[in-house]
C-alpha positions as CSV (number, residue, x, y, z in Angstrom):
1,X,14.6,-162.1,-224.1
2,X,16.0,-165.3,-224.0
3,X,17.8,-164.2,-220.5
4,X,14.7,-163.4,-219.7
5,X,13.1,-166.0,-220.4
6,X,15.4,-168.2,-218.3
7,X,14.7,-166.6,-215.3
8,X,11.2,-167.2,-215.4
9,X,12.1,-170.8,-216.3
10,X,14.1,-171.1,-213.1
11,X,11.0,-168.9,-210.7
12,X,8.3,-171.8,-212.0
13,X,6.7,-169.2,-213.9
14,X,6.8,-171.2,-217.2
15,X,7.6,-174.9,-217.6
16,X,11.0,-176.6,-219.1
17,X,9.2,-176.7,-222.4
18,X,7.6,-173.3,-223.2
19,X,9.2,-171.0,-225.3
20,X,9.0,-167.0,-225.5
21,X,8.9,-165.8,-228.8
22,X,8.0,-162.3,-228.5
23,X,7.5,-159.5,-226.1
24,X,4.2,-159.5,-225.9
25,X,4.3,-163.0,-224.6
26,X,6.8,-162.1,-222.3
27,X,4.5,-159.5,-220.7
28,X,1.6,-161.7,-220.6
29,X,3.4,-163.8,-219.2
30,X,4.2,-161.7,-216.0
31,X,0.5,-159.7,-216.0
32,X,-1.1,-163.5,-215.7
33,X,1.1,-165.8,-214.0
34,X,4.0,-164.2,-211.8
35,X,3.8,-162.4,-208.6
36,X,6.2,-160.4,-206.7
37,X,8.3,-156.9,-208.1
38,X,9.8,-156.7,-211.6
39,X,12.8,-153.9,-211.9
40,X,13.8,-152.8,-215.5
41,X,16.9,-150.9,-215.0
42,X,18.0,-148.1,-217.6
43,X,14.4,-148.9,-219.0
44,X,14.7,-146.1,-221.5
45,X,17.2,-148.2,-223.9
46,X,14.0,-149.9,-224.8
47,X,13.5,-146.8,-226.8
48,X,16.5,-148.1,-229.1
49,X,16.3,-151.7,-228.8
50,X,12.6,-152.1,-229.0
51,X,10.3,-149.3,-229.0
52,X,7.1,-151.2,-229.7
53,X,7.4,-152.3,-225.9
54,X,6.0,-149.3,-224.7
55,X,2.6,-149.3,-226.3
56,X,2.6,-153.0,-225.2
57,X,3.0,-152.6,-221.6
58,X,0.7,-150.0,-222.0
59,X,-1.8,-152.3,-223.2
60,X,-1.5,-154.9,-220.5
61,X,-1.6,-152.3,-217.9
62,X,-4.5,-151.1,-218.9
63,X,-6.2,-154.5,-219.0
64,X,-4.6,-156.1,-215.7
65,X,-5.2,-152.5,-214.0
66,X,-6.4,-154.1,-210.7
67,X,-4.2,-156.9,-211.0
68,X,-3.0,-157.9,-207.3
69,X,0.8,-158.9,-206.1
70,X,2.5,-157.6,-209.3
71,X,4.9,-154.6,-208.8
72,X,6.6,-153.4,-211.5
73,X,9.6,-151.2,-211.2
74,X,10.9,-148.7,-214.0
75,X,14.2,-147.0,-213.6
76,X,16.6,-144.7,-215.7
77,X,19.8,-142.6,-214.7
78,X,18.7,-140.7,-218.1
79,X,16.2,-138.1,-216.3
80,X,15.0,-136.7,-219.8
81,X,14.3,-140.0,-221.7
82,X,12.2,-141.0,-218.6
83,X,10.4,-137.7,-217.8
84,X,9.9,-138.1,-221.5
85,X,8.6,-141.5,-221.1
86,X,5.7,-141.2,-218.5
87,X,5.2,-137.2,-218.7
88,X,4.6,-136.6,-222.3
89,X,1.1,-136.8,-223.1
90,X,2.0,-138.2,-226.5
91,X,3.9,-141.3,-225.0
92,X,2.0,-144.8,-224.4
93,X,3.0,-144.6,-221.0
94,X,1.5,-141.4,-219.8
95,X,-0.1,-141.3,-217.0
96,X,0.5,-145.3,-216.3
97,X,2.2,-144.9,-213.5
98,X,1.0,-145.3,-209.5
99,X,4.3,-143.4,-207.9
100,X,7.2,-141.5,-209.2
101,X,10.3,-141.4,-207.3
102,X,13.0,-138.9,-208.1
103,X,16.5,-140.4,-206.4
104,X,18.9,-137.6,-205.5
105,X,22.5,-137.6,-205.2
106,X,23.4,-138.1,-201.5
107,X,24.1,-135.8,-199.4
108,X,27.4,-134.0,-197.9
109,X,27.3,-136.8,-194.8
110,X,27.0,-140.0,-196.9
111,X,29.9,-138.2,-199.7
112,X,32.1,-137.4,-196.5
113,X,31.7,-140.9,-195.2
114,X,32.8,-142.3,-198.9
115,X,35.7,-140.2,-199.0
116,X,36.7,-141.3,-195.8
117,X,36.6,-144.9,-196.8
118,X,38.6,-144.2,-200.0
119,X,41.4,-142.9,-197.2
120,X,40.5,-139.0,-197.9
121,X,40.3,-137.8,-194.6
122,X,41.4,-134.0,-194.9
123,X,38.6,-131.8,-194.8
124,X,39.9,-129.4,-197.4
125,X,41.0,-132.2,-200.0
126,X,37.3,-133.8,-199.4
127,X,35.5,-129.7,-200.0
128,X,37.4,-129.5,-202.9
129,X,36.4,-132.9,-204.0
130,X,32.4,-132.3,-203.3
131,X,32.5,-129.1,-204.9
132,X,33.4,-130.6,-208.3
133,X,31.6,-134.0,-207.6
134,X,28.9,-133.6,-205.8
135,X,27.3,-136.4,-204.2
136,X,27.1,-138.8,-206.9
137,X,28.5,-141.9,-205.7
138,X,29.9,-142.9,-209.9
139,X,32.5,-140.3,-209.6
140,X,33.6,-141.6,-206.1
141,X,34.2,-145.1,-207.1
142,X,36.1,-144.0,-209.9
143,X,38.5,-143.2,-207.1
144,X,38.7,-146.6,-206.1
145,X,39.0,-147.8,-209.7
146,X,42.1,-145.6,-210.6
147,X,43.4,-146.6,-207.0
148,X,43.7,-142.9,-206.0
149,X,42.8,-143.8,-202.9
150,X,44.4,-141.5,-200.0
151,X,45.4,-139.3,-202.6
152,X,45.3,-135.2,-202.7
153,X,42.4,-133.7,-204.5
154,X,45.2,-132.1,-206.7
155,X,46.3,-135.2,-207.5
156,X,42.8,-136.7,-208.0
157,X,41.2,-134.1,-210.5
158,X,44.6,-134.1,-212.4
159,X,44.4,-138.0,-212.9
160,X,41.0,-138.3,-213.7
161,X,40.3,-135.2,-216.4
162,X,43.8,-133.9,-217.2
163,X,46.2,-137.2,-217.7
164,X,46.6,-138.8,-220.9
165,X,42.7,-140.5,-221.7
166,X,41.7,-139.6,-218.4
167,X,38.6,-141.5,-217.2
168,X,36.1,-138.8,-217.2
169,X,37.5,-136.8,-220.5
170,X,33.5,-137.7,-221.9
171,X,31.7,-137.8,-219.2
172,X,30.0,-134.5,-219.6
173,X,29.7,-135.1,-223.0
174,X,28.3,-138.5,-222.5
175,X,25.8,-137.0,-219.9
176,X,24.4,-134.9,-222.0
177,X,24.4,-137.3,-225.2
178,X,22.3,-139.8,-223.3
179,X,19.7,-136.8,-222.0
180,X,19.2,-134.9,-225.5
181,X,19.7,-137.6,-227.9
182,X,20.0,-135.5,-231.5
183,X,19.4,-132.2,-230.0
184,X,22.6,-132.2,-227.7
185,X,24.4,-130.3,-229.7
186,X,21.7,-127.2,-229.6
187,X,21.3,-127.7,-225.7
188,X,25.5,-128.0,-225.3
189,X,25.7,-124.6,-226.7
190,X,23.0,-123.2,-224.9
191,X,24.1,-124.4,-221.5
192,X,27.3,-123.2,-222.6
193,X,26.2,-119.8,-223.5
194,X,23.2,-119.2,-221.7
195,X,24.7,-116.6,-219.2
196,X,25.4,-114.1,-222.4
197,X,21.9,-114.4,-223.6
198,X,18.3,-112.9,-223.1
199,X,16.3,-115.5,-221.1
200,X,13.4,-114.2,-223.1
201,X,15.0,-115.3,-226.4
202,X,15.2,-119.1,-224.7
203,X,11.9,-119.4,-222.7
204,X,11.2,-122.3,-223.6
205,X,14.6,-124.0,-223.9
206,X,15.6,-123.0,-220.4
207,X,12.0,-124.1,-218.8
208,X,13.1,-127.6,-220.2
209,X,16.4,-127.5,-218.5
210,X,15.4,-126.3,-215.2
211,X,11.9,-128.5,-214.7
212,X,12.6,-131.5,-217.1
213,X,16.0,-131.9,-217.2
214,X,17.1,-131.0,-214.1
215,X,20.5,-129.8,-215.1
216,X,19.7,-126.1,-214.3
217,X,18.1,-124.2,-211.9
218,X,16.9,-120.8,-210.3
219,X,19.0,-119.2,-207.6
220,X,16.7,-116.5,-205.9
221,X,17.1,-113.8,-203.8
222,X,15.5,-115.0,-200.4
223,X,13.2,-112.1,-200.5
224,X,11.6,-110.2,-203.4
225,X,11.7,-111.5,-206.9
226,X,15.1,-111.8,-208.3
227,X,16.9,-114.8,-209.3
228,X,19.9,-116.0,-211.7
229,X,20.3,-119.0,-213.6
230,X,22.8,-121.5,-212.5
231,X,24.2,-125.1,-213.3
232,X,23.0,-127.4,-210.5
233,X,25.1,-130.6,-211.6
234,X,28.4,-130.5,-209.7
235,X,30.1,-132.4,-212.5
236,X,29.1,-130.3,-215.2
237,X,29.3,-126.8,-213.7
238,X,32.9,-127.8,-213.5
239,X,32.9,-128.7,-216.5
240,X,31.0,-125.4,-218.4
241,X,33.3,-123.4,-216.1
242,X,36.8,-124.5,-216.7
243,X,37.1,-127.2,-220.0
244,X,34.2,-126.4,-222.4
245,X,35.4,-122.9,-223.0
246,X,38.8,-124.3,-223.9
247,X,38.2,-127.6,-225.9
248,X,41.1,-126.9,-228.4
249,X,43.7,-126.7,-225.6
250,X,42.2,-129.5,-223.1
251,X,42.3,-132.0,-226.4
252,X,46.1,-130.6,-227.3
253,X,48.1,-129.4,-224.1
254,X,45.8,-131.3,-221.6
255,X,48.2,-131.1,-218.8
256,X,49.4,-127.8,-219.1
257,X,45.6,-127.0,-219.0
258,X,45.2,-128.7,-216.0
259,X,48.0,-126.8,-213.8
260,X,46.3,-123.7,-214.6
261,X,43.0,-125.4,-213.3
262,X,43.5,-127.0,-209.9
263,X,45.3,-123.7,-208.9
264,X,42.4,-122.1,-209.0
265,X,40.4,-125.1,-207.5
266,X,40.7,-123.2,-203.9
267,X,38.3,-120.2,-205.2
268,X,36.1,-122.4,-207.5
269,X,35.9,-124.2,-203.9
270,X,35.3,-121.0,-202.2
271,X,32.2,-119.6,-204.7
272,X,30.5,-123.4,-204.3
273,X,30.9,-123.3,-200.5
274,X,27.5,-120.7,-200.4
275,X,25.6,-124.1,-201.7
276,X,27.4,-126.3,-199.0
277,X,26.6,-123.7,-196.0
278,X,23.0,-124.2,-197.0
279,X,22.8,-128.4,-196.9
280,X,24.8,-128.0,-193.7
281,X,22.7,-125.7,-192.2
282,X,19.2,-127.7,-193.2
283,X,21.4,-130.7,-191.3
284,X,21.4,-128.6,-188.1
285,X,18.0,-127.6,-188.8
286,X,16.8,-131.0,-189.0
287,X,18.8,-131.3,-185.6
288,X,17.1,-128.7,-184.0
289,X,20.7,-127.4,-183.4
290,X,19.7,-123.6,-184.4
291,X,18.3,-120.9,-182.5
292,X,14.9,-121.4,-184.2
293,X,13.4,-123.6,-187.0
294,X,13.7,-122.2,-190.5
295,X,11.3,-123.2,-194.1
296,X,13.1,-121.1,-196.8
297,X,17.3,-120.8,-197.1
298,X,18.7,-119.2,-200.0
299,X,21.4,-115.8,-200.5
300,X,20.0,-112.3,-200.9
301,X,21.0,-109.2,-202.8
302,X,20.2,-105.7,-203.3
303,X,20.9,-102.2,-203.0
304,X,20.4,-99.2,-201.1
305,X,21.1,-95.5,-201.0
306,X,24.0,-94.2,-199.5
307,X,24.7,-89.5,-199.6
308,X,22.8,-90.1,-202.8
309,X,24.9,-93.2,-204.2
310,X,23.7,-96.3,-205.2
311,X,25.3,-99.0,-203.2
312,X,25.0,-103.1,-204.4
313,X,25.3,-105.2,-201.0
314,X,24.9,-109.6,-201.2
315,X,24.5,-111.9,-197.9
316,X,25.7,-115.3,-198.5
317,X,23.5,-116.8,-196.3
318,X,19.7,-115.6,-195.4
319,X,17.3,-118.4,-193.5
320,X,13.6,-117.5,-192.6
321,X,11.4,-118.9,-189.9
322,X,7.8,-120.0,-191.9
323,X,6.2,-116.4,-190.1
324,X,9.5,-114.6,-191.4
325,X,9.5,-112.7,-187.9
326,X,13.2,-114.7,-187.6
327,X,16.4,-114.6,-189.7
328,X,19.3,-116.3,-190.0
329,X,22.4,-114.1,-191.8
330,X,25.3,-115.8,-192.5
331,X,28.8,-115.6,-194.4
332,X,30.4,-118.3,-195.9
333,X,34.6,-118.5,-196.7
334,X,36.5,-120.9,-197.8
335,X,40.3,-119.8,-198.3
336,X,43.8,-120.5,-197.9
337,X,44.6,-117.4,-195.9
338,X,43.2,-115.9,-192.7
339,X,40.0,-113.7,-192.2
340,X,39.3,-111.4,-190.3
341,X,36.7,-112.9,-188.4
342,X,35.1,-109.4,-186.2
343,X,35.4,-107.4,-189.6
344,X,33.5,-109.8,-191.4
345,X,30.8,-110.1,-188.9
346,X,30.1,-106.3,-188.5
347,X,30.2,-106.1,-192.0
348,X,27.2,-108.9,-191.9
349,X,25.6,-106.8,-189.1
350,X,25.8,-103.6,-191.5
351,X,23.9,-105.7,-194.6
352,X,21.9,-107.5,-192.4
353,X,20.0,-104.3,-191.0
């Protein structure tokens, strides 16, 4: 407050004299005298520090509701706490707000472009990389901090989860600390877990994952009504996949661990190359770089009959014009070793029909 307070010393807002004592004097302060945008970053940790300012803002909001020239700006990298915050009919802040702005990770251009800078310039190394990171710019500049700059992404993942206190040891646990608060442990487990369990059983859990939380989501069959779970954070589907299961040994023979792990990073690679097909694909959509403009983009899978037999087929990639009279089929591979490329696509052709 006192910070704060200083600020709006040096803006003119208050004079060399005035004191703020509390923060309802510090919000009366901005509803009556300042103009311009206000940003509270991380505004959730209010929540800890001082909860009571929530059903103050509320109050001046309420009474300076047409208030001119005053913008003020909440932001979180906590999703839950702040869905929480302005969604929950319950909260002070409920319905208090004019616009909601959900900021996504960037995109496979923009993370390409950072990798370059960092001196990452193979296009395997920087898959490998985006397949485990994603594009959320934290995990690329702890890159630059550790000064693995032009590094493999072997050597990368090795130095930053599986050397001695690696740097992002608790970031998954941290992650999910911040987002569930005391109930981290129950939704650790479940996220853990949740493939070996009835969805029925978890209804309601699993809505609050996939449409508050954002840390799931549905991956569905690009026609009829079929669909499978999945763990849409880069980071953490990484993390679910290769260290949670194995806690006792990352903590113990950490490096042994991690030997095991990047040699399979190529097919962990490969199975998260079906995701990056799609974003490049809506890039080339966007383009107008395809034979036709597509709305929907997702896999498919099915059966059919076959002298009597049940037969399971899956297309990596299906894309539908908005009148579905057009379809995209595509496969997607990402390996170490050669394919057959005229197998593969009469193969496609066989599913496809």
């Amino acid at each position: 407050m006192r910070e704060y307070e200083e600020i709006l010393r040096k803006k003119g807002v208050i004079t060399k004299y005035e004191r703020i004592s509390s923060w309802d004097e510090f919000f009366e302060v901005l509803f009556e005298r300042f103009n311009g945008a206000v940003v509270f970053d991380e505004f959730q940790d209010f929540q800890r520090v001082e909860p009571s300012i929530f059903s103050t803002l509320q109050k001046f909001i309420d009474i300076y509701e047409n208030r001119k020239n005053l913008m003020l700006i909440f932001t979180g990298s906590t999703v839950g706490m702040i869905e929480k915050l302005f969604r929950d009919s319950k909260e002070p802040l409920y319905g208090r707000i004019k616009r909601e702005l959900h900021v996504k990770e960037l995109g496979i251009k923009a993370s390409y472009e950072m990798s370059r800078e960092l001196g990452i310039d193979d296009i395997d190394d920087f898959m490998k990389l985006y397949a485990v990171f994603g594009g959320f710019p934290r995990y690329y500049v702890a890159i630059e901090d550790e000064r693995l700059e032009g590094k493999s992404a072997e050597e990368i993942i090795r130095a930053l989860f599986f050397s001695p206190s690696a740097p992002l040891e608790e970031e998954v646990p941290r992650i999910l600390s911040l987002e569930f608060g005391r109930r981290s442990g129950v939704y650790y487990d479940m996220i853990a877990g949740y493939m070996n369990r009835e969805e029925t059983s978890l209804t309601r859990q699993i809505k609050e994952l996939v449409d508050y939380f954002k840390l799931l989501s549905y991956d569905k069959a690009i026609l009829g009504k079929e669909r499978v779970l999945y763990i849409r954070h880069p980071l953490l589907n990484f993390w679910f996949r290769f260290i949670h299961p194995r806690l006792s040994e990352y903590e113990a023979m950490r490096e042994d661990l991690g030997k095991e792990v990047i040699s399979m990073l190529p097919d962990y690679t490969g199975k998260r190359f079906d995701f990056i097909c799609r974003e490049l694909l809506w890039i080339l959509n966007a383009r107008e770089e395809l034979p036709f403009k597509f709305t929907e983009i997702g896999r498919h899978w099915g059966y059919y009959r076959e002298n009597g037999q049940r037969k399971v087929y899956e297309i990596d990639v299906v894309a539908l014009s908005q009148d579905k009279k057009k379809a995209l089929f595509g496969e997607c591979k990402w390996r170490n070793k050669p394919i057959n490329g005229e197998k593969l696509l009469e193969e496609l052709k066989r599913k496809s029909s």
